[in-house]
N, C-alpha and C positions, 0 to 999 in steps of 0.2 A: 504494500500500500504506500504510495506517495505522500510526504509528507503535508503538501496542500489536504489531500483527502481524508488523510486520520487529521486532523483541524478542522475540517468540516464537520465530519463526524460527530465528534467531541463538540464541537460548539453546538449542532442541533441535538448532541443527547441532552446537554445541557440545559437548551430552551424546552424542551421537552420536560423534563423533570416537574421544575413548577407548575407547566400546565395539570400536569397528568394530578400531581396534587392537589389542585387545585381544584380541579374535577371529582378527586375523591371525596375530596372535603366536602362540595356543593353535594355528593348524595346520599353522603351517611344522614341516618336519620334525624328528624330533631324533636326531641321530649321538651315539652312544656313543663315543665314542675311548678307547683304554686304553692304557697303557706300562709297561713295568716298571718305568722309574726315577720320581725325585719329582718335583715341579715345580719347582723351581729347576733342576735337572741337565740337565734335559730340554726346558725351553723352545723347545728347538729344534726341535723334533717337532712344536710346536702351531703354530709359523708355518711347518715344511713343508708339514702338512696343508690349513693354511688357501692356501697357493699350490695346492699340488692341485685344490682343491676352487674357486678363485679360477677355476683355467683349465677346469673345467668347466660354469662359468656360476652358481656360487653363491658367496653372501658373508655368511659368518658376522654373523645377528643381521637380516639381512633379509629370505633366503628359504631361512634354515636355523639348525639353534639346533647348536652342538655342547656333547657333558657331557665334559669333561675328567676323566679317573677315574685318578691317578698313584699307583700301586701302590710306589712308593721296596722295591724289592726283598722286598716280603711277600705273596707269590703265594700263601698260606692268605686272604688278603681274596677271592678270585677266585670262590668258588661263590656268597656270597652276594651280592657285585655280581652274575652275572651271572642269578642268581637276580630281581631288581630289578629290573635290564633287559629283562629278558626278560619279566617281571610288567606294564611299564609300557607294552612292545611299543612302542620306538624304531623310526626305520626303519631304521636300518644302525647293527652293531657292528662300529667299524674297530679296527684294535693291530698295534700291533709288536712284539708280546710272543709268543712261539711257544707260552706257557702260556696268556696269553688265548684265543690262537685255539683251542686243543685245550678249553680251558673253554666257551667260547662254542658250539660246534661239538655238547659234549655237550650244551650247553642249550638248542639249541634246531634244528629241521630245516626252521624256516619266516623266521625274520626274515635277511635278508641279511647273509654275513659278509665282513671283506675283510682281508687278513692280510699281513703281512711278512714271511716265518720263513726259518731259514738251514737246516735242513733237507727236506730231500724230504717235500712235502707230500703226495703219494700214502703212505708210508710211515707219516706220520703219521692217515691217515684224515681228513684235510680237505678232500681233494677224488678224484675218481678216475681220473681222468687230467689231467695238464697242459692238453693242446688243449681236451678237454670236461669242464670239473671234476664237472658232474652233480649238483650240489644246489646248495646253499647258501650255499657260498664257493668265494672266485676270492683269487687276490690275486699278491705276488711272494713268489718264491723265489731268494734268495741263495747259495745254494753252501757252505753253513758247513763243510761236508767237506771239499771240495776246498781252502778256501782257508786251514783249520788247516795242511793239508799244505803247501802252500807257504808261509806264514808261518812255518813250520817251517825250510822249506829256507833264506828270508832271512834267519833266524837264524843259520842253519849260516854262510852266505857275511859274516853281517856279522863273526862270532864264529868263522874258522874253528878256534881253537883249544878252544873250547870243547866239552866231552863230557857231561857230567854235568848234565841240564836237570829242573827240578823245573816241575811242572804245577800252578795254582790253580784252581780249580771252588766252583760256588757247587753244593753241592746239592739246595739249594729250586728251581732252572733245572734240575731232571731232564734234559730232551730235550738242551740246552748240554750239561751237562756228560758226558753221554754219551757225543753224538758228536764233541765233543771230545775225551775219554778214547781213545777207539776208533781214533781218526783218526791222533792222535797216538804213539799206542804199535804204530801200522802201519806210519806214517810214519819215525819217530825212527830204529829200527835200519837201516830201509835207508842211511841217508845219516851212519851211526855214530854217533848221537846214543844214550843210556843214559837211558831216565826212571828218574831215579833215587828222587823223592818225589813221592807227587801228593796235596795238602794238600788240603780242603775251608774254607771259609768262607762264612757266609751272613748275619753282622752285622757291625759296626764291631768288636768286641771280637774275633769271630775271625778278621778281617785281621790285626789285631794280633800274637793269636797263631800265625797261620800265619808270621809274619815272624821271628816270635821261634823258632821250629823253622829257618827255613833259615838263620839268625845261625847255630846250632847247627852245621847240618850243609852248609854252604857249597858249593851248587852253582853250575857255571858259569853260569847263568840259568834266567830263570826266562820260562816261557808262562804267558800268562793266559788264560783262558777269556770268549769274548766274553758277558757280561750287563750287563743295565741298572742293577741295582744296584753293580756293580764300576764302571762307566762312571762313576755317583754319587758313588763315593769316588776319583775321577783324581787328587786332589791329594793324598790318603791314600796311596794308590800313588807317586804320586810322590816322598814325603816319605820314606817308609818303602824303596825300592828308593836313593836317593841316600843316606839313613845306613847303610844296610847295601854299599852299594857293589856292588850287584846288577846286571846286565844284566835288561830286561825287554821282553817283547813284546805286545805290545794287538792286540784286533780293531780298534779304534774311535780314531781320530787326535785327539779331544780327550781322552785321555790323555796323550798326546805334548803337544796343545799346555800343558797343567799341569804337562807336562817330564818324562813320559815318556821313553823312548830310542826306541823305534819302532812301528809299528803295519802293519799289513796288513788290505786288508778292502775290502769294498763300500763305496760312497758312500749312507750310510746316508740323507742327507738328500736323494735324488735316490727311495730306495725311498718313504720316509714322504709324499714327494709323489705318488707312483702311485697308494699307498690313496689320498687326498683328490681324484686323478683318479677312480679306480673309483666311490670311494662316488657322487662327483658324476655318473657316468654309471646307475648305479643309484637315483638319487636319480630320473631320469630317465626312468626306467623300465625301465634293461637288465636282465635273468637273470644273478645270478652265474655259473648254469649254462650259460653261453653266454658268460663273456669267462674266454678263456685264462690260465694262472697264467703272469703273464712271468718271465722270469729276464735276475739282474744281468747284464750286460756290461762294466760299468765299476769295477775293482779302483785300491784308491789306498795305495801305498809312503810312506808318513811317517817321516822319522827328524828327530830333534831333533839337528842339531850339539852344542849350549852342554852336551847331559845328555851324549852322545859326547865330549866333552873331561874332563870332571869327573868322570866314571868311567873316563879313562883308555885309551879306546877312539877307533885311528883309522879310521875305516870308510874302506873298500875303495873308490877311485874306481870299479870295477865297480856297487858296491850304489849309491854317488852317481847316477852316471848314468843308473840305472832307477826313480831317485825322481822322486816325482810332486809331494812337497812334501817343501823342507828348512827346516828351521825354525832360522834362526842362532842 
């Protein structure tokens, strides 16, 4: 070969290269992911998913692109992202967001959905039966029902002196705070508890002032209602239940770890891995309408001893013994 021709050569393999990558790039797929909280708060979500999606044979940036979309608790962002996505025809819109999925769900009856949500997803019309969802999303179901009512009752057992329990709710989280509300005011009087206040909050300023109401009106504790936006402000919470000398209770155990006093709930980072299972099986080729909505199995008891000292509270060698994490 002459040496003009091996230069030639080599120069067009070389223009060639970035195309060809460049080309690979435009067709790996691309996952929409969403969450209610921001990205700082949340970071944990995006390296569940990417194990998910790890153990189903893909890896973010080689033969799949993910769009990270963190909603930091402003679920009015939600028509026109999924309006965008839906526009741009991603292959899978994943979330953990019970708002995303019922947004997604309305916008669209063809692109793949894959969802987290603590309520009965039948209920909500996202799929139509558990075994056979039947369109277009599959995903997990957590129990958000059932496990206000027992976070209820390990309240009562940590707290049994306590009567008078005020409830938080974000009501931009409709579906949350719902069946929260519902669950809890089912729950309370069987086992002698009295909702006494049930405050709303959906910014930073009205945490504040929901706090500054129960300084006011001083309830034995307080339920919070599980969202991604409240999850965002843990240290807020925590800051604000330790000056007020409150008792509190969390779905989600990194409010506890920012020193929270306890929490009850799913192993949220165990669900956030199943979507990134799912997507990657549908990435694959599976039918939503053909992979079963699973549900949690694995509930996790958190109490923070050091917040249980400083508030004054000895919990019950009983409630010790059934924790799953104590945090000294």
């Amino acid at each position: 070969m002459r040496r003009r021709e091996f230069m030639t050569f080599v120069g067009g393999a070389a223009a060639t290269w970035p195309l060809t990558a460049r080309a690979e790039q435009r067709t790996m797929p691309v996952v929409g992911f969403i969450a209610g909280g921001s990205a700082d708060a949340s970071a944990q979500n995006a390296v569940d998913f990417r194990k998910g999606l790890n153990a189903a044979g893909f890896v973010e940036g080689q033969n799949v692109t993910v769009e990270y979309h963190w909603l930091g608790g402003q679920y009015d962002r939600l028509p026109a992202l999924m309006t965008d996505l839906v526009r741009r025809q991603v292959a899978v819109l994943a979330t953990a967001s019970v708002n995303a999925a019922i947004a997604a769900k309305g916008a669209t009856a063809s692109i793949p959905i894959v969802f987290s949500v603590a309520d009965d997803p039948v209920k909500l019309g996202l799929v139509a039966s558990l075994a056979r969802p039947g369109g277009n999303a599959t995903g997990i179901n957590w129990f958000g029902q059932e496990v206000s009512a027992k976070r209820l009752r390990l309240l009562h057992e940590l707290l049994p002196k306590a009567v008078r329990i005020a409830v938080l709710v974000n009501p931009a989280n409709a579906s949350s705070a719902a069946s929260t509300l519902q669950e809890v005011q089912r729950a309370g009087p069987a086992i002698g508890l009295q909702i006494q206040t049930i405050l709303n909050a959906s910014t930073i300023g009205e945490i504040d002032a929901a706090f500054a109401t129960l300084a006011r009106e001083r309830p034995d504790a307080l339920f919070v209602a599980p969202d991604g936006f409240f999850t965002d402000r843990r240290v807020q919470f925590a800051t604000l239940t330790a000056r007020n000398g409150l008792p509190a209770t969390y779905g989600n155990r990194d409010v506890v770890t920012a020193g929270g006093l306890m929490s009850y709930g799913t192993n949220l980072s165990e669900t956030v891995q199943q979507i990134g299972v799912y997507t990657g099986s549908i990435l694959k080729g599976a039918k939503p309408a053909e992979l079963p909505v699973l549900q949690s199995t694995k509930f996790q008891l958190v109490i923070n001893l050091q917040t249980a000292r400083a508030l004054g509270i000895e919990v019950p060698s009983g409630v010790l013994s059934i924790a799953d994490e104590v945090i000294e």
